[in-house]
C-alpha positions in Angstrom: 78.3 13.3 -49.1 79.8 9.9 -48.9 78.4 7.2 -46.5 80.9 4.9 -44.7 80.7 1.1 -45.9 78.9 -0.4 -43.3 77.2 -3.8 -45.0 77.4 -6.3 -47.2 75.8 -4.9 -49.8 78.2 -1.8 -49.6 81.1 -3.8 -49.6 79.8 -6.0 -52.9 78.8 -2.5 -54.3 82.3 -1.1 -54.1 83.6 -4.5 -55.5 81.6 -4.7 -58.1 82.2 -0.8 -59.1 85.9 -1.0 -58.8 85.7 -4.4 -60.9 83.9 -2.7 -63.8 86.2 0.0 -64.7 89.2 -3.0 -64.5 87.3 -4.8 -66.6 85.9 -1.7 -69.5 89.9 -0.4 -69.2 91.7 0.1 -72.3 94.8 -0.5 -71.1 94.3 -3.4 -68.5 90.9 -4.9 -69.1 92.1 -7.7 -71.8 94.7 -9.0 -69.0 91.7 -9.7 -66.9 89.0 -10.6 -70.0 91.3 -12.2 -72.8 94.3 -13.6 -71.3 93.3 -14.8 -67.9 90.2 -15.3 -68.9 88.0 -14.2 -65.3 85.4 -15.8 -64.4 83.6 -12.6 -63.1 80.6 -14.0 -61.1 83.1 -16.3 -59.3 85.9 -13.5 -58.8 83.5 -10.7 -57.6 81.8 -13.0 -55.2 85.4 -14.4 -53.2 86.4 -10.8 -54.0 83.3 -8.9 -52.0 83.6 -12.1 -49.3 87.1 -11.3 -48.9 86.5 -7.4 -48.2 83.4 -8.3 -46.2 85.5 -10.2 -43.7 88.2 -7.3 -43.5 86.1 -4.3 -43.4 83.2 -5.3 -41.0 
């Protein structure tokens, strides 16, 4: 059974999840890796502050 997302640490969970399989994809991961070159730690934390703020 599934839990609702109800903290923080749900919120960067699901963030950080979603963000790996972007990342490991074959067919979209090098937009995000080699020619944008992310900078993961800083885009998952404004990403997971983002959804914090609009989910609780």
């Amino acid at each position: 059974m599934k839990r609702d997302i109800s903290t923080p640490t749900d919120v960067k969970f699901l963030v950080d999840s979603f963000y790996n399989e972007v990342r490991n994809d074959d067919c979209i991961g090098y937009i995000f890796n080699d020619v944008a070159n992310v900078d993961w730690d800083d885009h998952l934390h404004c990403w997971a502050l983002l959804h914090t703020k609009a989910i609780l």
